[in-house]
C-alpha positions in Angstrom: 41.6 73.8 -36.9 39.3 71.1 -38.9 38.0 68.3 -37.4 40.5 65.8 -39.2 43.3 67.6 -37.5 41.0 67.7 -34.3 40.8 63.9 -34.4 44.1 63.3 -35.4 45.2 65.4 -32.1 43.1 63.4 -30.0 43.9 59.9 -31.4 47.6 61.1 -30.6 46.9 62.2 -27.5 45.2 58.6 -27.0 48.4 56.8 -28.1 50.3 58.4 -25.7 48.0 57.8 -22.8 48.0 54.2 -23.4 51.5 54.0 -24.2 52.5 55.6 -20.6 49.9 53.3 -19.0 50.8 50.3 -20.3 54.8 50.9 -19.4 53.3 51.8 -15.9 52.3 48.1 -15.4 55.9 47.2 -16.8 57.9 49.5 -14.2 58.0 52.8 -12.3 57.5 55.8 -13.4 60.6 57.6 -12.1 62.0 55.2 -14.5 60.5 56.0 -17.5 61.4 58.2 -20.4 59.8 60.0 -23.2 61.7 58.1 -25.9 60.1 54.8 -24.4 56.5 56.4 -24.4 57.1 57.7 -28.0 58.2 54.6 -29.2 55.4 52.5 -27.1 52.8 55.2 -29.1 54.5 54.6 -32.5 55.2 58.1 -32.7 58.3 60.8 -32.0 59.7 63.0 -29.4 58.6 66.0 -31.6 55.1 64.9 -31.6 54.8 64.2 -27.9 56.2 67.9 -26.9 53.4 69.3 -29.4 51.3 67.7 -26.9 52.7 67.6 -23.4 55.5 69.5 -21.9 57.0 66.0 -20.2 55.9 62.8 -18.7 53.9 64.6 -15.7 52.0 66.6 -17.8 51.0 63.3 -19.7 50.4 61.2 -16.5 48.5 65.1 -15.3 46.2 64.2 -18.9 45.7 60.7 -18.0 43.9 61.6 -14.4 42.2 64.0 -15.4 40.4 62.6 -17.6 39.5 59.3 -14.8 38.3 62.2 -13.0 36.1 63.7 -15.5 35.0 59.9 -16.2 34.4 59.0 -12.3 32.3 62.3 -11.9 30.3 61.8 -14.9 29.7 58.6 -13.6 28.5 59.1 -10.2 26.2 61.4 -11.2 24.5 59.2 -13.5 23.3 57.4 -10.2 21.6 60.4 -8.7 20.3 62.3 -12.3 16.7 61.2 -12.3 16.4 60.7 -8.4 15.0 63.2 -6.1 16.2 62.0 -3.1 18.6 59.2 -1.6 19.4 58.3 1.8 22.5 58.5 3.7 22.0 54.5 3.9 21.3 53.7 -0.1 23.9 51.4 -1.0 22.9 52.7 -4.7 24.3 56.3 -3.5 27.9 54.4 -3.0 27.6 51.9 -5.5 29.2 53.9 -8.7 31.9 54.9 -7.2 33.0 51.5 -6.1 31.8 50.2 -9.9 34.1 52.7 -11.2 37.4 51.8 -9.2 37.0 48.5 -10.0 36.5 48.9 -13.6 39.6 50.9 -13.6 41.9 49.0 -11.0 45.0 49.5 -12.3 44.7 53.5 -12.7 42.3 54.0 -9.4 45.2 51.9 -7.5 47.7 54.5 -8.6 45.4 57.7 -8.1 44.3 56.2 -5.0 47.7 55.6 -3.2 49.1 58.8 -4.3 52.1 57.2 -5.0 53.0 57.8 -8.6 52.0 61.4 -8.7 51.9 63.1 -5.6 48.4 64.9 -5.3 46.7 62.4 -7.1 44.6 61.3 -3.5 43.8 64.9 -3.3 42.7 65.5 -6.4 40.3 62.1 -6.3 38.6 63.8 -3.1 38.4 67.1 -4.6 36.1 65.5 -7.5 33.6 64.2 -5.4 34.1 66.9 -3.1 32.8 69.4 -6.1 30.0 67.1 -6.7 28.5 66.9 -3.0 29.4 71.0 -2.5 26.9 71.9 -6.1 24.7 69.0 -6.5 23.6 67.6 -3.1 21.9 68.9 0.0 21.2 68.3 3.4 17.8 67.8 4.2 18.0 67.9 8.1 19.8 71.2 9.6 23.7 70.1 10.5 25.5 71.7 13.6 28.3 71.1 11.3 28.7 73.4 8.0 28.3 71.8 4.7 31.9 72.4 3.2 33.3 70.8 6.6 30.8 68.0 6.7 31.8 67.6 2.5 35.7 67.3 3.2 35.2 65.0 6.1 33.2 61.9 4.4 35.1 62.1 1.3 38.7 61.9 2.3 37.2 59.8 5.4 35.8 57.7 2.9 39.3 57.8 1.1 40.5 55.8 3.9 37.8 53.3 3.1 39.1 53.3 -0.6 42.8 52.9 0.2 41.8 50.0 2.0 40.2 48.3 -0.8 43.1 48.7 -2.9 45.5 47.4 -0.5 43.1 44.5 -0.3 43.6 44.2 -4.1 40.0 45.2 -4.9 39.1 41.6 -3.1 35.9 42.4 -2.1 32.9 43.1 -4.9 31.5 47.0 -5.3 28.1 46.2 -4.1 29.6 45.0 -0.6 31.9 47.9 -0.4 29.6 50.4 -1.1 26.9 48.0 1.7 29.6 48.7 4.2 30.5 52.8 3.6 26.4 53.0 2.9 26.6 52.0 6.6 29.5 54.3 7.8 27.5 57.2 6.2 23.9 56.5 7.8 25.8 57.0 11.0 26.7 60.4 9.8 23.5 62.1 8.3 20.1 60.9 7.1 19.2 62.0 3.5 20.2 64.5 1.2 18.5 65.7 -1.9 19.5 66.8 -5.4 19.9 70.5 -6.2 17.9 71.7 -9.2 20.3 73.2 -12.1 
């Protein structure tokens, strides 16, 4: 494959994407068909099935790659630092910067309602990052994997909130008050060499 068709894939892919998410802020997804993402994209049902198998495999596309973004983005906040506190607002902050950037598609992911599994999957990205790239640095009664689970999807809880709220609050208050929850929790962690 050259890199025109390369591009050409991707910047069809991208069509698509946008096309599905902008007919998701016009009405529900069980509602929607391929013919009205196609046309929304300015392309064909033949193109889209050279791409995607159906519409859940395209809303599948869309979340992952939020996920890939939100990761990439949190860890940003932590790459040149060799420690952070449980209480470092800075810690939280991305991930709350990132919702709210993204709103409309973090609302969705976040309630779980459009694509079951979505909530899950949000946890299990930040779940991957604290398990390889973060550590402890008092000894827990607790083990790590157990400790992992239970302050992200307790923090999901946190999340869902916000979004119910309609994102009213600002990130850098947000992440003040998990910072907060989580100093409760643990003291410090540092970052695992690669």
């Amino acid at each position: 494959m050259t890199t025109s068709e390369d591009r050409r894939i991707i910047r069809t892919q991208k069509k698509l994407k946008e096309a599905l998410l902008a007919l998701l802020n016009e009405k529900e997804f069980s509602n929607l068909s391929i013919t009205e993402v196609t046309q929304r994209a300015g392309c064909n049902r033949v193109t889209f099935y050279a791409h995607f198998t159906d519409l859940n495999a395209l809303l599948h596309a869309i979340i992952g790659d939020y996920l890939q973004e939100l990761q990439a983005y949190f860890r940003k906040s932590f790459k040149n630092r060799e420690r952070f506190s449980s209480t470092d607002i800075e810690r939280h902050l991305p991930i709350f910067e990132f919702l709210y950037e993204n709103q409309f598609l973090s609302a969705l992911i976040i309630q779980g309602e459009v694509l079951p599994g979505s909530q899950n999957q949000f946890c299990e990205s930040l779940v991957e990052i604290s398990a390889n790239e973060l550590r402890l640095e008092e000894a827990s009664a607790v083990e790590i994997p157990a400790l992992n689970y239970f302050m992200v999807y307790g923090s999901l809880g946190f999340f869902i909130h916000w979004v119910k709220e309609d994102f009213k609050e600002p990130p850098f208050t947000m992440a003040e008050k998990l910072a907060e929850l989580h100093g409760r929790m643990y003291t410090g962690a540092v970052i695992v060499e690669e």
